[in-house]
C-alpha positions as CSV (number, residue, x, y, z in Angstrom):
1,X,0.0,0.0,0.0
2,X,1.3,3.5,-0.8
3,X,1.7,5.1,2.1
4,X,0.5,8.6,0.7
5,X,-2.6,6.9,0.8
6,X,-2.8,5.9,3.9
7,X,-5.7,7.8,5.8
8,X,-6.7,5.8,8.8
9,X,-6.1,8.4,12.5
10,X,-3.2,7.9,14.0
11,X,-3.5,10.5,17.0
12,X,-1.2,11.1,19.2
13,X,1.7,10.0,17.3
14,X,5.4,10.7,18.6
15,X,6.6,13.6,16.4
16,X,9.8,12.3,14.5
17,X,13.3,13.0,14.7
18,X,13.1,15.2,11.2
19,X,11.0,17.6,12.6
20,X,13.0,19.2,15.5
21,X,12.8,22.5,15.3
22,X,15.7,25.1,15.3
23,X,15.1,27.8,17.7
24,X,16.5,31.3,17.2
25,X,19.4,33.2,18.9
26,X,18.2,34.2,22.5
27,X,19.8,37.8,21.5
28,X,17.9,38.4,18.0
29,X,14.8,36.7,19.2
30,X,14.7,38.8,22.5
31,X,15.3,42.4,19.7
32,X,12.8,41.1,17.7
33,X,10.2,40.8,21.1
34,X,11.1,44.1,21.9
35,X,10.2,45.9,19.0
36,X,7.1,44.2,18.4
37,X,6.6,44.6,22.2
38,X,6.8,48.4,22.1
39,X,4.6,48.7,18.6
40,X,1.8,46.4,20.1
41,X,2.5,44.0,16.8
42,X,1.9,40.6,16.0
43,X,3.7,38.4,14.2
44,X,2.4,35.1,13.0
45,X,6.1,33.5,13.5
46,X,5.2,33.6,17.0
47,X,0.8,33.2,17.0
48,X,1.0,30.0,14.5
49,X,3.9,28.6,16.5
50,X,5.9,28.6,13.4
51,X,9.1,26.2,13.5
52,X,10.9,28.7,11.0
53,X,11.4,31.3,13.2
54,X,15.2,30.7,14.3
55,X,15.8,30.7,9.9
56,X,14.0,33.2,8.8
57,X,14.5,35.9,11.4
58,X,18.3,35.5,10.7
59,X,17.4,36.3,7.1
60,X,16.2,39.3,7.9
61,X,12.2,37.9,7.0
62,X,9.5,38.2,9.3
63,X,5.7,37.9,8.8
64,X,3.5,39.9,10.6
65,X,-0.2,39.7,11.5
66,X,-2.0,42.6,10.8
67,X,-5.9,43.5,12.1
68,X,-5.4,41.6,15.4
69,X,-4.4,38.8,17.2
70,X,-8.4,37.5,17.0
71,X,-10.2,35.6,14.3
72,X,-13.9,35.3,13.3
73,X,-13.0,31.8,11.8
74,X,-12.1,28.8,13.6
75,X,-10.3,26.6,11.4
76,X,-9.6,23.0,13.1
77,X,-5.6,23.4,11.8
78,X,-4.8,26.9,13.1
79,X,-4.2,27.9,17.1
80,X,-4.7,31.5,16.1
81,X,-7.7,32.7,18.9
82,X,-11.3,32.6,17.8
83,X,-13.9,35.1,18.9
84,X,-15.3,38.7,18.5
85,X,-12.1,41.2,17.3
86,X,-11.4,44.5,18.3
87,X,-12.2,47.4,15.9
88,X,-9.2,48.1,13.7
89,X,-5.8,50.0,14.6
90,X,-5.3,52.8,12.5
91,X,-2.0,53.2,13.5
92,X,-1.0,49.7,12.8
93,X,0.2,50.1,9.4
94,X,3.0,53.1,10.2
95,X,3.7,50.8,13.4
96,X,4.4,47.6,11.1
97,X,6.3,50.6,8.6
98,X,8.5,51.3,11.8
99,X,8.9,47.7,13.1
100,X,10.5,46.7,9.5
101,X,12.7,49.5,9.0
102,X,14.3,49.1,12.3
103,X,14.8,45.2,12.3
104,X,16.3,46.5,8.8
105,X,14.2,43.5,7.0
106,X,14.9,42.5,3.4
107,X,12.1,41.1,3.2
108,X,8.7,41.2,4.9
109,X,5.2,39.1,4.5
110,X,1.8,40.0,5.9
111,X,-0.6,38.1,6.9
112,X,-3.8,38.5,8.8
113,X,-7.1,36.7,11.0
114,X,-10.1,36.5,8.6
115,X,-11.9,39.4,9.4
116,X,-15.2,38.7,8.4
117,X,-16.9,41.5,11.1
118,X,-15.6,44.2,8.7
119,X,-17.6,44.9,5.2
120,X,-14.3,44.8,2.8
121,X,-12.5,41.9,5.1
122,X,-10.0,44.6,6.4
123,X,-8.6,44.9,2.8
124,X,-8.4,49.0,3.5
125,X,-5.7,48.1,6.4
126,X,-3.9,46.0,3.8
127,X,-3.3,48.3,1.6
128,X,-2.4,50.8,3.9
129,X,0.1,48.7,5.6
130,X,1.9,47.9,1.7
131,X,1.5,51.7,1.0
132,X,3.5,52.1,4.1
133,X,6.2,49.5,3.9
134,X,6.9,50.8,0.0
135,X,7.1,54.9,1.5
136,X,9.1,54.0,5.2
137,X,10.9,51.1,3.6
138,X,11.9,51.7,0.4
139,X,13.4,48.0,-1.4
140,X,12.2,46.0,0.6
141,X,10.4,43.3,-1.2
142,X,6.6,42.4,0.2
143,X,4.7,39.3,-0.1
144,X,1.0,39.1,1.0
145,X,-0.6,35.9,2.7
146,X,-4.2,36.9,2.7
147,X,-7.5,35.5,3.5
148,X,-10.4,35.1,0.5
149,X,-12.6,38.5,1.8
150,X,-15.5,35.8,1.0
151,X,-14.9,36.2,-2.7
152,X,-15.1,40.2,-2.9
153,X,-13.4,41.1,-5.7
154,X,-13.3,45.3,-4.5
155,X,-11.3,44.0,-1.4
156,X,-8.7,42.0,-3.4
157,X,-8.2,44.5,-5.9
158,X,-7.2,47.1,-3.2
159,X,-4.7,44.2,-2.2
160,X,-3.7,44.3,-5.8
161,X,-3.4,48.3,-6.3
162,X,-1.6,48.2,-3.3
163,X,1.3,46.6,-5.5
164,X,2.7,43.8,-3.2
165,X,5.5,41.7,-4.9
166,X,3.8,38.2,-4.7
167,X,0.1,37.7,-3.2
168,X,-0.2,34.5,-1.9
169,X,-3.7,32.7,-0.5
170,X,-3.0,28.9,0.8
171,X,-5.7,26.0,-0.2
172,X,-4.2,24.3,3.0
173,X,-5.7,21.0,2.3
174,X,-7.1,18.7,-0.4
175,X,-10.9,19.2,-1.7
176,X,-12.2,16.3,0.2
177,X,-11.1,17.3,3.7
178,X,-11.5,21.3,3.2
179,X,-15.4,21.3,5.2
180,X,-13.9,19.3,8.2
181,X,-10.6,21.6,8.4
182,X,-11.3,24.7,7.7
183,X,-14.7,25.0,7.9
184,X,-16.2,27.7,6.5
185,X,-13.5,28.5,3.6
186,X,-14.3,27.2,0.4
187,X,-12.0,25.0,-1.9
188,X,-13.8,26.3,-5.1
189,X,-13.9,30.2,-3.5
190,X,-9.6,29.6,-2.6
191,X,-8.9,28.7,-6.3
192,X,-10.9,31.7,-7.3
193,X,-8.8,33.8,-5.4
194,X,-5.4,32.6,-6.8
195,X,-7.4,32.7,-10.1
196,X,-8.1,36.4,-9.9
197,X,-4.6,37.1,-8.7
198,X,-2.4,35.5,-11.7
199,X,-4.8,37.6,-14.3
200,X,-4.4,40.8,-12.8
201,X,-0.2,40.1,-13.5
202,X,0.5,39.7,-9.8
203,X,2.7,36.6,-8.9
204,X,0.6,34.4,-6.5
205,X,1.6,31.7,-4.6
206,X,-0.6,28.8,-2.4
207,X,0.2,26.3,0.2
208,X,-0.8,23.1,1.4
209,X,-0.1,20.5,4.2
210,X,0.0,17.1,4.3
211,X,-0.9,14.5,7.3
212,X,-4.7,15.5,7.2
213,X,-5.6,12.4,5.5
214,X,-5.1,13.2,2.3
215,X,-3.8,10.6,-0.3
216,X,-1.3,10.6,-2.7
217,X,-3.8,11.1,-5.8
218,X,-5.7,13.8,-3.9
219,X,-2.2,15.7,-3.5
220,X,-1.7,15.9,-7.0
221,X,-4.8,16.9,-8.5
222,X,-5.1,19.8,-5.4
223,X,-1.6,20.8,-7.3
224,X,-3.3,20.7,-10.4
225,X,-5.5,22.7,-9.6
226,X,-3.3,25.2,-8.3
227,X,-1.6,24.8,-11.4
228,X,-4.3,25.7,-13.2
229,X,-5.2,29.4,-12.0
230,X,-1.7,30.5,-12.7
231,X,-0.1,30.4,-9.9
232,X,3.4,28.9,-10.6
233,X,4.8,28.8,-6.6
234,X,3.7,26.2,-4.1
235,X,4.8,25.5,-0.6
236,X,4.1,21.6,0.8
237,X,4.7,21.1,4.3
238,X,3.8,18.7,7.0
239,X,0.9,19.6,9.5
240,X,1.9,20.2,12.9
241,X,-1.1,19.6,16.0
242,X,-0.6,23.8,17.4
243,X,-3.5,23.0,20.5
244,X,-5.1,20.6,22.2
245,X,-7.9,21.4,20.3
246,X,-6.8,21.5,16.9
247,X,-7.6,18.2,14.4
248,X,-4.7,15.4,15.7
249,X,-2.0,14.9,13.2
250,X,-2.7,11.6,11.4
251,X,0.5,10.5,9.5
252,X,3.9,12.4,9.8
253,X,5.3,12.1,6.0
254,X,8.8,10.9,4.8
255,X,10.6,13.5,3.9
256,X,11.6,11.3,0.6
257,X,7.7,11.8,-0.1
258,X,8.2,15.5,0.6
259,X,11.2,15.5,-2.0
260,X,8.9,12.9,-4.3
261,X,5.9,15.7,-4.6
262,X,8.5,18.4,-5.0
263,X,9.8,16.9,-8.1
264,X,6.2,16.2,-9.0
265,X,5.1,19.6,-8.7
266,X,8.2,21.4,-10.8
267,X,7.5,18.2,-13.6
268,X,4.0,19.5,-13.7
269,X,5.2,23.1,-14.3
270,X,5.5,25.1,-11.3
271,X,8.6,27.4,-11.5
272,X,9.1,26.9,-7.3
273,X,8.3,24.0,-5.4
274,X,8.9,24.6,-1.2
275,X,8.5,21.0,-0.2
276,X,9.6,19.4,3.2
277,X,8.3,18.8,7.2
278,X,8.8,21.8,8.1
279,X,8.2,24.0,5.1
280,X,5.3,26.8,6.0
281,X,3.6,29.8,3.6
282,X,6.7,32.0,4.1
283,X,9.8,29.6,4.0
284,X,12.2,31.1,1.7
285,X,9.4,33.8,0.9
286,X,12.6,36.3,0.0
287,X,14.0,34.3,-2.9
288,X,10.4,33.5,-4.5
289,X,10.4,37.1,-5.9
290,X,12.5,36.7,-8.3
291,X,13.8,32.9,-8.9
292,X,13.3,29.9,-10.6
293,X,13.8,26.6,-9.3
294,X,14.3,24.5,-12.8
C-alpha cells in the first residue's frame, strides 16, 4: 500500500526526529520581542507557532499579523484565537512601517485573522500597511498571505493596487477534507482567489499541508489545480497539531515523499516547489520574488 494513501487516524503520534525544530538566537529573538513589544505587533512566526522562526529571522524575513491577534474563523488546523475582534488600529500600518525599518528587513510578509466582522475583510488596512512599507521602507520586497474576503473582488483589488511583490492565499488542504478543516473556507472560492490574482499580472503563490488524511492522488490533482489558476509557486509542508484542540495529526510524512511531490510539482510546471516537514507559507518567501527553481 502506498503510504500517501494511507488515511486511517493515527492521534497522538510521537513527532519524528526530522521535525525538531531550530530555535533562534536568544539575543535576536529577545530584539525582535522588543520591538514588536513596544509597537503592540503581532507576528504570526510567534501566534501559529511557526518552527521557522530561528531561519527566517536570521534572514532578515519576518511575517506579521496585521488586524489583530483575534479571528472570526475557527479553522480545526490553526491555534490562532477565535472570537469577536477588536475594531481596527489605524496606527497599525506606520507601526508595522516602523517595526520593518528598524529590524532593517529584506524582506517582509503580511498576513492576517479572517476578518469577516468588517464589510471589505480589512482589505483598507492592507493596503495601507503595503503603502506604508513601499514609503518608510523603500526596497524591501513584500509578499501578502491573505485571506479570501468571502470572494469580494473590490477587497482584493485594493490588495492588488496596493502593489505587493507576490500575493499569496494557501488552499491548506485537499478538496475532500477542506469542510472538516477549515470549515467555513471554500475549496472552489480559494482557487478563485489565486485565479483572480495570476490575471491581474501579480505573482501568486498557495500552500498546502500534508498528514490531514489526504492521499497521494488527492495531492496531485489539489496541485493541479493550483496549477491551473496560474499560480506557478507552491509550498508543501507537513501539518503540525498547534493546540489541544486542533484536528490530531494523522500521518507524519517521509521527507523522501516531501522531495517525491516536489519533483512532482516542478514536472508539472511550477517554476518553485517549497517542499519538506517543516516548510510553511513564508519559507524562503525572499527568494520566490525573483527565482526559478528548474
Amino acid at each position: 500500500m502506498d503510504p500517501m494513501n494511507e488515511a486511517a487516524p493515527k492521534p497522538h503520534l510521537r513527532k519524528p526526529e526530522w521535525l525538531r525544530i531550530k530555535l533562534p538566537r536568544a539575543d535576536e529573538y529577545s530584539n525582535i520581542k522588543a520591538h514588536l513589544k513596544e509597537l503592540q505587533l503581532h507576528t504570526i512566526c510567534e501566534s501559529g507557532n511557526c518552527p521557522n522562526q530561528g531561519e527566517c529571522w536570521s534572514a532578515k524575513t519576518a511575517t506579521f499579523m496585521i488586524l489583530g491577534n483575534t479571528c472570526t474563523r475557527n479553522c480545526r488546523f490553526c491555534s490562532v484565537e477565535q472570537g469577536t475582534p477588536l475594531p481596527p488600529d489605524c496606527a497599525e500600518p506606520q507601526h508595522i512601517a516602523e517595526a520593518a525599518k528598524r529590524l532593517e528587513l529584506k524582506h517582509c510578509v503580511l498576513t492576517s485573522v479572517t476578518r469577516d466582522d468588517l464589510a471589505d475583510g480589512g482589505a483598507e488596512i492592507w493596503a495601507q500597511t503595503i503603502e506604508a512599507l513601499h514609503t518608510q521602507c523603500p526596497g524591501l520586497t513584500i509578499e501578502t498571505l491573505i485571506p479570501d474576503f468571502n470572494g469580494k473582488q473590490d477587497s482584493l483589488d485594493k490588495i492588488i493596487a496596493a502593489g505587493p511583490d507576490i500575493i499569496s492565499h494557501n488552499l491548506e488542504t485537499v478538496a475532500r477534507l477542506t469542510p472538516r478543516i477549515r470549515i467555513k473556507a471554500k475549496y472552489q472560492l480559494s482557487l478563485d482567489v489565486l485565479k483572480n490574482i495570476s490575471q491581474a499580472g501579480i505573482r501568486s503563490k498557495s500552500g498546502i499541508m500534508l498528514g490531514l488524511g489526504e492521499t497521494k492522488e488527492e495531492i496531485i490533482e489539489t496541485m493541479n489545480d493550483v496549477l491551473q489558476t496560474g499560480c506557478k509557486i507552491i509550498t508543501i509542508g507537513q501539518y503540525l497539531q498547534p493546540a489541544r484542540h486542533c484536528t490530531p495529526v494523522e500521518r507524519y510524512v517521509e521527507p523522501a515523499e516531501f522531495e517525491e511531490l516536489g519533483k512532482i510539482a516542478l514536472d508539472m510546471g511550477f517554476e518553485i516547489a517549497e517542499s519538506g516537514p517543516l516548510v510553511r507559507s513564508s519559507y524562503h518567501a525572499e527568494k520566490h520574488i525573483k527565482s526559478r527553481c528548474r
